[in-house]
Each structure stands twice: as structure tokens, then as C-alpha cells.
C-alpha positions as CSV (number, residue, x, y, z in Angstrom):
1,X,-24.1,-8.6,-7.6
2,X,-27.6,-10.0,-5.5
3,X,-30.3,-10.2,-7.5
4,X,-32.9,-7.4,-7.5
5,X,-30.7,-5.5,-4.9
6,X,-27.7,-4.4,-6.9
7,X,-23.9,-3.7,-5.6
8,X,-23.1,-4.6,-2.6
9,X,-21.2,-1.9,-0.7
10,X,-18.1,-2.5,1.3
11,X,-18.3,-0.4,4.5
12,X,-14.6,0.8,4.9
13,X,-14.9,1.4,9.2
14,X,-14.5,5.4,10.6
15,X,-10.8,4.7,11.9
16,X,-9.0,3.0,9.3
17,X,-4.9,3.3,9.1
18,X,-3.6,1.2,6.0
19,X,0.1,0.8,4.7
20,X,-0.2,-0.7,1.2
21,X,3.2,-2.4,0.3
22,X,3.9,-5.2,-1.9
23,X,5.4,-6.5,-5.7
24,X,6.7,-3.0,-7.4
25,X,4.2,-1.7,-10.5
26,X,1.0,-3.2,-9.2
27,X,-1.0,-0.6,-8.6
28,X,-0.5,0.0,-4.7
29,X,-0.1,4.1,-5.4
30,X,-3.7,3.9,-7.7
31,X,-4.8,2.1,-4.5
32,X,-4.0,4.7,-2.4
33,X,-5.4,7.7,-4.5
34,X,-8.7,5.6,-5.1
35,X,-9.0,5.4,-1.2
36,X,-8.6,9.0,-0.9
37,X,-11.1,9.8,-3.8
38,X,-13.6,7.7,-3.2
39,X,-13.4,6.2,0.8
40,X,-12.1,10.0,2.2
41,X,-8.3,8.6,3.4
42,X,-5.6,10.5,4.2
43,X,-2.9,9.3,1.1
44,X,0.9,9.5,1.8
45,X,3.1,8.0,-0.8
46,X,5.8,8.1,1.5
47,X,8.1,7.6,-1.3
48,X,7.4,11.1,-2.7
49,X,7.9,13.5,0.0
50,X,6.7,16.7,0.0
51,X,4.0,16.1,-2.7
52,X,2.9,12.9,-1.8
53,X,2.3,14.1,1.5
54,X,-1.2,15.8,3.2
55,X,1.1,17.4,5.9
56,X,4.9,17.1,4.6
57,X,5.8,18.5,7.8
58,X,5.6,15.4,9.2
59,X,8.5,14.0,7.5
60,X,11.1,14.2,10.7
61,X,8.8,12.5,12.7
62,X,8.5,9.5,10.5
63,X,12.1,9.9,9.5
64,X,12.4,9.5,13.9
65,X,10.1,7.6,15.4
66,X,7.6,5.5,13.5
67,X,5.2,5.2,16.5
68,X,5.2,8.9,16.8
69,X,4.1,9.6,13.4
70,X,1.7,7.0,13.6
71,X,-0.1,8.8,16.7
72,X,0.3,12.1,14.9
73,X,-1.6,11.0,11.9
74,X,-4.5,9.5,14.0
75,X,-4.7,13.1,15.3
76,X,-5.1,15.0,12.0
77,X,-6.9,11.6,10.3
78,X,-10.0,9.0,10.8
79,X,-8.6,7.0,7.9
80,X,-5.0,6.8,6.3
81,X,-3.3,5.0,3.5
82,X,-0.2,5.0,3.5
83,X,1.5,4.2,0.3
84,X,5.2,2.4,0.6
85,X,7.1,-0.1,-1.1
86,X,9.2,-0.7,1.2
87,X,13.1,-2.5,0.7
88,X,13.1,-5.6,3.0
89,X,16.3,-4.1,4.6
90,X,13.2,-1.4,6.6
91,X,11.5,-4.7,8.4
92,X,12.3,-2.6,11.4
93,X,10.4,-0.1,10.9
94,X,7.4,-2.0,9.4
95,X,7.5,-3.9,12.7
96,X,7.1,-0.4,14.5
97,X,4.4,0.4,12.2
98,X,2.8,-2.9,12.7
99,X,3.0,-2.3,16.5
100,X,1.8,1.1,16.2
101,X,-1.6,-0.8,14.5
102,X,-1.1,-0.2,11.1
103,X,-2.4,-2.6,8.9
104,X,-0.6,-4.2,6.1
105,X,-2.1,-5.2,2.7
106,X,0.3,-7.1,0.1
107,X,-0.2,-7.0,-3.1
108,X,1.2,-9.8,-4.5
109,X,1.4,-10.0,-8.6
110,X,2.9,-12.6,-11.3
111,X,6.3,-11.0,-10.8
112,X,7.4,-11.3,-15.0
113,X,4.0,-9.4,-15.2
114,X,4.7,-6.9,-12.8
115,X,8.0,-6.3,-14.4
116,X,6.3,-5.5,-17.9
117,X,4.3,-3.2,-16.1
118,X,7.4,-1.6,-14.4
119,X,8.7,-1.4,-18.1
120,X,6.0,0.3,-19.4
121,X,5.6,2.4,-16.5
122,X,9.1,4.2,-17.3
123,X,11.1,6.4,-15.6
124,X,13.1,4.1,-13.2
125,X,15.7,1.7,-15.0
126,X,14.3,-1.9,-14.1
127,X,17.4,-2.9,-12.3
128,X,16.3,-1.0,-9.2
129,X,12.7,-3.2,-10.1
130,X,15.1,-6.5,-9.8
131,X,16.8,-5.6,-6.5
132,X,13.5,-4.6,-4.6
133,X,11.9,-8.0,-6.0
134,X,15.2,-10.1,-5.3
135,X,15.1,-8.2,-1.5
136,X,11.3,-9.9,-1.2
137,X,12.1,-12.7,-1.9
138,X,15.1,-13.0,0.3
139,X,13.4,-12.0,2.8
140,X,10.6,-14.4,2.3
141,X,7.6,-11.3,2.3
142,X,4.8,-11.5,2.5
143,X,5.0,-14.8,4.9
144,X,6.9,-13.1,7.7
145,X,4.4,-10.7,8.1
146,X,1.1,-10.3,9.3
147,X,-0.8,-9.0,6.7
148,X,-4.1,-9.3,4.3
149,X,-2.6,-10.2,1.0
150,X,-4.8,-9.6,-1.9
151,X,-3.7,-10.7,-6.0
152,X,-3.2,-7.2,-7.5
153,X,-3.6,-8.3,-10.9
154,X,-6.2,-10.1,-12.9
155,X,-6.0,-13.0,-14.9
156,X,-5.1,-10.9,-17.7
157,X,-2.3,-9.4,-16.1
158,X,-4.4,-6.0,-15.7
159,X,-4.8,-3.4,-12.1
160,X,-7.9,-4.8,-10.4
161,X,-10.6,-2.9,-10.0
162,X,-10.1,-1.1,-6.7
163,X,-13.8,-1.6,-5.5
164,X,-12.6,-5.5,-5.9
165,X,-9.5,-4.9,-3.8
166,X,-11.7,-2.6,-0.9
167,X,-13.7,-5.7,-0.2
168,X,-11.1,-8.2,0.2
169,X,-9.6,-5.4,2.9
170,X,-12.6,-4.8,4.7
């Protein structure tokens, strides 16, 4: 905070098109919804079609041609998010992404910290946590990719506050 003029504000720009990726369990879908809350994105968890979805209909497109559904959202959107933890195995598709001028942002995380989180999450045995994880870091992500990375976690092993995250982006 500046003295005598309080919080600075980040200024997220009028055409913004996102894909938040990165360590599983670190907060990259509360990202996504804070965006949408707060900064007036488009939010598709693209690993929860149709609800995670503003226009599930888009699904074939994506599921055929990643530069098509990229120019379709920019029709129907100013700003997007979109919200994938991707297996290293879809590269290709990141790379059309990237090429179609999305923007990546890592989150990177204390992976044994990440994995609690995972745990107490629930729902998804922690085996499928391990592969994802060992596919990363096989693939040596985030350093083949151009991307902002940003630490997703405090120091005490706790989500960041999303305002935090925002200005590290923008």
C-alpha cells in the first residue's frame, strides 16, 4: 500500500485471453472464478464441460481446432480465462493455443504442499495427482513454455490472495 493513497489497483486491459495451467490443487479454478467475479472474464474450466462452460456449445470446436475456438471466444468475449490443467502429453494443443495468443500463467507450488491440498481437496484418488505431476516434470513445464509463472502458494503453504496473483499477470 502507498502511503496516504491506499491500494493500488491493477488495471486488467479490455482484451484479455488467459489459460491458467500449472501444479494440480493450487488454486488455478478459484483463479479463474475470482477473474470472472471481480475483473468480468469469461471462465471455462475446460475440464468440466457443460457446467464449466459460458457457451458449452463450443465444445466440438475446441475438441477440433484449437485456433477456431480461440477466434470464437474473442467473438462472444473481451476477456477469457480459461481454466486447464493440462497433461503434458496436450503440448500440441497448448502450442496452438499459444499461437492463437493465449496467454499462459503457471502456477507453480511446493509440490508435497500441493499434494496435501489435493488430499484434502477429495474426490480424485491422488494417484491421478502423481501422474499429472510426474508428466510435468518429464516434460520439464513450465521452462518449455512461454509463460508468466507466478508461486500459487504462500509461505505458509496457503492460496494466495488473488488480487496478489492479478498484479503479477498484468
Amino acid at each position: 500500500m502507498r502511503e496516504g493513497k491506499g491500494p493500488t489497483r491493477t488495471s486488467v486491459p479490455k482484451k484479455s485471453l488467459l489459460l491458467l495451467s500449472g501444479i494440480p490443487a493450487v488454486g488455478k479454478s478459484s483463479f479463474g472464478r475470482y477473474l470472472a467475479r471481480k475483473h468480468a472474464f469469461a471462465h471455462y474450466d475446460l475440464e468440466c464441460h457443460p457446467r464449466g462452460w459460458p457457451h458449452p456449445e463450443l465444445k466440438p470446436v475446441w475438441d477440433s481446432s484449437r485456433a477456431s475456438f480461440v477466434a470464437q471466444l474473442k467473438g462472444l468475449h473481451e476477456r477469457i480465462a480459461l481454466d486447464w490443467g493440462f497433461p503434458a502429453t496436450a503440448m500440441p494443443w497448448v502450442g496452438e493455443l499459444l499461437a492463437a495468443g493465449v496467454r499462459l500463467v503457471w502456477f507453480a507450488a511446493d509440490i508435497e504442499r500441493a499434494r496435501e491440498l489435493f488430499l484434502q481437496r477429495g474426490g480424485i484418488a491422488v494417484a491421478n495427482f502423481n501422474t499429472q505431476v510426474r508428466g510435468i516434470q518429464q516434460a520439464g513445464l513450465p521452462n518449455a513454455l512461454q509463460c508468466v509463472r507466478v508461486e500459487a502458494l504462500t509461505k505458509a503453504g496457503t492460496l494466495r490472495d488473488p488480487s496478489e496473483i492479478l498484479r503479477e499477470i498484468f
